[in-house]
Steps between C-alpha positions, in 0.01 A plus 500: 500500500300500209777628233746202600221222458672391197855495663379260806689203276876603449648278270826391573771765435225730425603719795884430502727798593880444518607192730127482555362195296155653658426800694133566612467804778200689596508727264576276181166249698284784557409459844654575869751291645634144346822483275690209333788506373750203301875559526687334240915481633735389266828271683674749721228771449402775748191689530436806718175658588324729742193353672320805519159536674474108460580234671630174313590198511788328266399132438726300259301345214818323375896531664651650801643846582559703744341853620632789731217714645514714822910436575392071533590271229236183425649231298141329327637115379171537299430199254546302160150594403180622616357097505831387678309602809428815780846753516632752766399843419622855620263777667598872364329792674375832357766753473809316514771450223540090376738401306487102362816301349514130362797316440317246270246774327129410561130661485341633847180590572424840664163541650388811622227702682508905567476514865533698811721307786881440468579150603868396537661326245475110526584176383208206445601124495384262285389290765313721702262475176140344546408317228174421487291231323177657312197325381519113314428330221550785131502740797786390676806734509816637706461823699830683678367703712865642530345911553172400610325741694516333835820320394763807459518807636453794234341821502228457199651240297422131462594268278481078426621282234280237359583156327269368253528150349420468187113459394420692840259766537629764829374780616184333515204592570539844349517726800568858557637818708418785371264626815535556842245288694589523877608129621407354127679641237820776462565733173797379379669526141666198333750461239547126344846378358540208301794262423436158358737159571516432119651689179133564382278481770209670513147552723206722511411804790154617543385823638139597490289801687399503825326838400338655158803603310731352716848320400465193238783276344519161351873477390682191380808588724856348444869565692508882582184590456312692792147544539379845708180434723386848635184355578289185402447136534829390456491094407576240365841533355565154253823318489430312203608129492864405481578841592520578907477905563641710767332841613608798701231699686605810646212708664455787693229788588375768712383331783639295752761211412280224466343209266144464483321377235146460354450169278265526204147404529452316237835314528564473847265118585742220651808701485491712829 
């Protein structure tokens, strides 16, 4: 990982390729397993794509469309924006052929993971979505745990939205997963996206090592920017004031499907 430690912030359309306003895969990241992916349609556009050894799921970030995967058809209403609240999504499995219209154009997420199982093709409604209430006060924010790991069924993948008002700290206390502890902690890489409510919004991501030599970024992030976390204490990301933030996490690693976290020492007091 060490060659790509300048490449863990990806400024927006930094790592655009074709209909892809962003495009992060293992191999572009460096590591194993997690991929991300921003689909830009124009009205009436069509987009076609082989999953390959991933599994992925198609999340609207902003309009509707429609995908065919596996001889099924799953219409996704999605939404007006990624603060106009949770949307349906659509599971893809590994080696299957997708192909995604919209009538009205829109962007789509794609989050991905290599993995090893084929799961069937599937449909997620919006309000089968937890959302879940995190921390108070300038820690207060919106989680959707939409592909959370005991939420959704996946092979590798999981993946949650966050809402931050603006002036909030999240992903606080700085925490990381970048070890396998039995019962206290899985090895799991992490890929941030950022989209901001207004025109010139902006906040701040901090990664810093867990280990000597390990990962370190303090970026002042803005709307389709993306911030790679191979290992690390991940935490806070800012929304600064007047400007609410929305993040994507996508994770996945080599271990079993599952979220467990260790909380920073030094930061971790009153906030367990």
């Amino acid at each position: 990982m060490d060659e790509h430690k300048d490449e863990l912030f990806v400024r927006a359309r930094s790592a655009s390729r074709e209909e892809y306003a962003l495009d992060i895969g293992p191999e572009r990241a460096g590591w194993g397993y997690s991929g991300l992916r921003v689909l830009e349609l124009a009205p009436g556009g069509e987009h076609s794509f082989a999953t390959g050894d991933s599994e992925w799921i198609l999340l609207p970030l902003d309009g509707g469309c429609t995908v065919q995967v596996e001889d099924r058809t799953l219409e996704l209403l999605g939404r007006e924006s990624v603060f106009a609240g949770v949307s349906d999504f659509a599971y893809l499995p590994r080696d299957a052929h997708a192909q995604i219209a919209s009538g009205a154009g829109g962007r789509f997420a794609l989050a991905g993971a290599r993995c090893e199982r084929r799961l069937p093709a599937r449909r997620g409604p919006a309000p089968e979505v937890p959302v879940e209430q995190r921390g108070s006060g300038v820690s207060a924010r919106e989680v959707r745990n939409f592909a959370a790991a005991d939420v959704f069924a996946c092979d590798r993948l999981i993946a949650v939205e966050v809402i931050t008002p603006g002036g909030n700290w999240s992903s606080y206390p700085p925490h990381k997963h970048d070890e396998h502890v039995p019962g206290r902690e899985s090895e799991l890489e992490e890929i941030y996206y950022f989209e901001f409510a207004t025109p010139r919004g902006f906040g701040y991501q901090r990664v810093s090592p867990s280990r000597p030599g390990g990962a370190e970024v303090l970026a002042e992030v803005r709307t389709g920017d993306a911030v790679l976390v191979p290992d690390g204490w991940h935490g806070p990301s800012i929304a600064a004031p007047g400007h609410p933030m929305y993040y994507l996490n996508v994770m996945a690693g080599p271990g079993a499907r599952e979220w467990r976290i260790s909380f920073h020492p030094d930061h971790a007091e009153g906030y367990r």
